[in-house]
C-alpha positions in Angstrom: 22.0 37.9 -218.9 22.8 36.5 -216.1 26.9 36.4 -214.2 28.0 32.9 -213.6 30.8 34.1 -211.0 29.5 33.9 -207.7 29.8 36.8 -205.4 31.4 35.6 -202.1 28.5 35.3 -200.3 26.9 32.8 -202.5 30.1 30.8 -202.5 30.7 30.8 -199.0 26.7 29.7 -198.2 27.5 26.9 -201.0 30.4 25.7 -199.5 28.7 25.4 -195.6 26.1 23.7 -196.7 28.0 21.2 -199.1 30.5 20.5 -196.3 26.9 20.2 -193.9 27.5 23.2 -191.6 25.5 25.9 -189.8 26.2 29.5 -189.6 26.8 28.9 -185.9 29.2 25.8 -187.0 31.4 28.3 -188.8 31.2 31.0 -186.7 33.0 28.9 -183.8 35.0 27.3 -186.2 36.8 30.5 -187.3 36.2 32.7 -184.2 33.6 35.2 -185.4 29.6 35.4 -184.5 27.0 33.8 -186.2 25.3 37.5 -187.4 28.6 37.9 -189.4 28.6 35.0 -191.5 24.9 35.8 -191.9 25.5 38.9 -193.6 28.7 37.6 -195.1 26.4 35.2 -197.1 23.5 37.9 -198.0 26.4 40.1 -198.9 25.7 42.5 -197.0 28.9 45.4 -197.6 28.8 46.8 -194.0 29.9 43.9 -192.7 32.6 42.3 -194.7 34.8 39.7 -193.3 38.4 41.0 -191.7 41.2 40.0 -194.3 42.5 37.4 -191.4 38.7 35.9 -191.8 38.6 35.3 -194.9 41.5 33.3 -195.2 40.2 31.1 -192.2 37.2 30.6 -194.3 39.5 29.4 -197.0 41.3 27.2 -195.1 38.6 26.0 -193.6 36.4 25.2 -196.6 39.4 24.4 -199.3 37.9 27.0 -201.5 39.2 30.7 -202.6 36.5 33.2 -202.1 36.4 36.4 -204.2 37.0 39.7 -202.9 36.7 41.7 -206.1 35.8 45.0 -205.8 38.1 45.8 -202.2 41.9 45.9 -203.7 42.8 46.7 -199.8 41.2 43.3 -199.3 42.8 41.0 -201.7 46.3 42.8 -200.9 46.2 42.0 -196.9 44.9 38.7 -197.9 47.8 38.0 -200.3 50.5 39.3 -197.4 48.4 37.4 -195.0 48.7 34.1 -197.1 52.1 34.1 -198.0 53.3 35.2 -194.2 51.4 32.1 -192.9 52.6 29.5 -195.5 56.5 31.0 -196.5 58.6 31.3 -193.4 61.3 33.3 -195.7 58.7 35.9 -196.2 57.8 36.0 -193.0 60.9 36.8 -191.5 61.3 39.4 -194.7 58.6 40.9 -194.2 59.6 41.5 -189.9 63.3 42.3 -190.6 63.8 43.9 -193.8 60.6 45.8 -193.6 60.1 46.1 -190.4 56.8 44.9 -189.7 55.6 44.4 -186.5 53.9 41.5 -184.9 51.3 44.1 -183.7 50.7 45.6 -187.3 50.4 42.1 -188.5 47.9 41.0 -185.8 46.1 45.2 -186.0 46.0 44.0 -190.1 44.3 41.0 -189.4 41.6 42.8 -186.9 41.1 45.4 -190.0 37.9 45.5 -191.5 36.9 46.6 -195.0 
């Protein structure tokens, strides 16, 4: 029996090519090189996508990709997402807690 979830490499090749783009189109596009959305797409796990880079693939493609299996992942991506789109949170997250622009910005340089 075959999954019908697709692992994020088969969604993200799905989505480039229904949107008519090459590896090298998304690799400018979100600022990476064209080997890494390569082995982002033959889901290769040595080279996952940065937290920050997933969510420019999102954004860029209108799609959510799945990052099951990497809790540390989804939890950057969630603080990542809500930072970008909820100015409140933002400025919670730097005053109340204390978070620096250079954590933020060494989080989005993380790789899992």
């Amino acid at each position: 029996m075959t999954s019908s979830i697709n692992t994020f490499g088969e969604t993200l090749r799905t989505a480039r090519r229904d949107a008519g783009l090459t590896q090298q189109d998304v690799a400018r596009a979100i600022g990476c090189s064209k080997s890494s959305v390569s082995a982002w797409e033959l889901d290769d796990p040595t080279r996952p996508p940065s937290p920050e880079l997933v969510v420019r693939l999102e954004e860029l493609f209108g799609v959510a990709f799945d990052t099951t299996g990497n809790d540390d992942v989804i939890d950057a991506i969630a603080v990542l997402r809500r930072m970008a789109k909820d100015p409140k949170f933002r400025e919670w997250c730097f005053g109340e807690l204390g978070i620096t622009h250079g954590q933020v910005a060494r989080l989005q340089e993380v790789e899992f």
